[in-house]
C-alpha positions as CSV (number, residue, x, y, z in Angstrom):
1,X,83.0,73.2,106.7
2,X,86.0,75.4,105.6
3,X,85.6,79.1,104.5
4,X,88.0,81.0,102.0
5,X,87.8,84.3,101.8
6,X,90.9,85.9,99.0
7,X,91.9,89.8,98.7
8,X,94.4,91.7,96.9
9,X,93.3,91.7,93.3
10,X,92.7,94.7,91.3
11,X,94.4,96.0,88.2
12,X,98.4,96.5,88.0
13,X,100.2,97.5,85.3
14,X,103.1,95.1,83.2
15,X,106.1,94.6,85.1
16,X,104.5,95.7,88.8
17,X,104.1,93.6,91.9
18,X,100.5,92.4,93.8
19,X,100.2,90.5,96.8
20,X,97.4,88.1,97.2
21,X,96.0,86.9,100.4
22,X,93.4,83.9,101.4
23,X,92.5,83.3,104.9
24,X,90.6,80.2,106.0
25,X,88.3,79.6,108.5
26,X,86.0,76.8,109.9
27,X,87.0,73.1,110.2
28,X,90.6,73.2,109.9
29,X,92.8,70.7,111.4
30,X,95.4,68.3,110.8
31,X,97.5,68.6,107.5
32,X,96.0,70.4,104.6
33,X,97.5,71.9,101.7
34,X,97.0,75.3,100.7
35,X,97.4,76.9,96.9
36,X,96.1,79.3,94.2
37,X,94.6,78.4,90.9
38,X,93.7,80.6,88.1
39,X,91.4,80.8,85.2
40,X,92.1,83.1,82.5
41,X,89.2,83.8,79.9
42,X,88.4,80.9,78.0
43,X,91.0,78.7,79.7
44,X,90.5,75.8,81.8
45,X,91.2,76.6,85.5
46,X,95.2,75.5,86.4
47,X,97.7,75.4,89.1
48,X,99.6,78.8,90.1
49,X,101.3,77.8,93.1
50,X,100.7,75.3,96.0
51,X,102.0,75.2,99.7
52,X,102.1,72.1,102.1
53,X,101.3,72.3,105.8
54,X,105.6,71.8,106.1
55,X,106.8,74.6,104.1
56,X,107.3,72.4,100.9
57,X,106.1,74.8,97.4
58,X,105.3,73.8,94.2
59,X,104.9,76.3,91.2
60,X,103.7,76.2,88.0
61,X,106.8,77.0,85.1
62,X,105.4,79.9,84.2
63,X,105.4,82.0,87.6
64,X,108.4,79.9,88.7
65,X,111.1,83.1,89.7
66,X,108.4,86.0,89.4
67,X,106.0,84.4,92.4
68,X,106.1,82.9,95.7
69,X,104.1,81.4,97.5
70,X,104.2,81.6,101.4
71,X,101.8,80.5,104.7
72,X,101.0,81.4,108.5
73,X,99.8,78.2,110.5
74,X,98.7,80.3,112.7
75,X,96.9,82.8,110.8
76,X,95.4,80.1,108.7
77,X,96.7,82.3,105.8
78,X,97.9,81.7,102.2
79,X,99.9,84.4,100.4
80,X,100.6,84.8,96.6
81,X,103.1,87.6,96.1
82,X,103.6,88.2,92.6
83,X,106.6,89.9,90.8
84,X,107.2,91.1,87.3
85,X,103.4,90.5,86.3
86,X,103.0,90.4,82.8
87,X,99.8,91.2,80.6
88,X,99.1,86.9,80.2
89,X,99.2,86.7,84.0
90,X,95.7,88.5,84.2
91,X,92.6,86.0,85.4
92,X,90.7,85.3,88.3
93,X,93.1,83.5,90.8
94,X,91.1,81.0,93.3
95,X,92.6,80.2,96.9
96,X,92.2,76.1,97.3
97,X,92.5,74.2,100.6
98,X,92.9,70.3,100.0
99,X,92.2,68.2,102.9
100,X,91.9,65.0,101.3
101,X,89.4,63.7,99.8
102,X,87.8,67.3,100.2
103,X,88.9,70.2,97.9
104,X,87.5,73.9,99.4
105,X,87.3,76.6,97.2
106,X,87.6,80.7,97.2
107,X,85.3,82.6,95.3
108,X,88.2,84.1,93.3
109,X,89.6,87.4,92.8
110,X,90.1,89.0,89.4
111,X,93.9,90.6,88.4
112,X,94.5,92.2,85.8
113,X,97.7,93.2,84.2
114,X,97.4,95.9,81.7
115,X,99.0,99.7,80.9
C-alpha cells in the first residue's frame, strides 16, 4: 500500500505564490509517476501537473508558465509551486502516484485564491 499525505493549501490572494507538497510512503519502488490533480466546484477532477520518476513534466495549458512541478527520489516528495494564482485556480488539488495498473490518491487540499 502507498500513503499520500499533501500540505500547503490555504487561502492566497490573486496574483500571490503557494507551494504545495505531497510525500509518499509505504510500498514504493521501481518507476512511478508522481502529479497533482484538482477539482474545482462542480467540475470534474483534471490534470494540473505530472512528474516521471526521470525528471520528464507535463502541465496542463492553463498553469503552463505560472506552475512547476518538481520531485525528491529520495524524499519520496512531490512539489507544486504555484505562481501568479488567479481567482479560477481555486479547488481542492489531489497528490496522485501511478504505479501501473494502480492509481494512489491524496486526500486533497483545498486553495483558494481570493482578495
Amino acid at each position: 500500500q502507498v500513503q499520500l499525505v499533501e500540505s500547503g493549501g490555504g487561502l492566497v490572494q490573486p496574483g500571490g505564490t503557494q507551494r504545495l507538497s505531497c510525500a509518499a510512503s509505504g510500498s514504493i519502488f521501481g518507476i512511478y509517476v508522481m502529479g497533482w490533480y484538482r477539482q474545482a466546484p462542480g467540475k470534474q477532477r483534471e490534470l494540473v501537473a505530472v512528474v516521471t520518476s526521470d525528471g520528464t513534466t507535463n502541465y496542463a495549458d492553463s498553469v503552463k508558465g505560472r506552475f512547476t512541478i518538481s520531485r525528491d527520489n529520495v524524499k519520496n516528495t512531490v512539489y507544486l509551486q504555484m505562481n501568479s494564482l488567479k481567482p479560477e485556480d481555486t479547488a481542492v488539488y489531489y497528490c496522485n502516484l501511478r504505479k501501473t495498473p494502480t492509481n494512489y490518491w491524496g486526500k486533497g487540499t483545498l486553495v483558494t485564491v481570493s482578495s
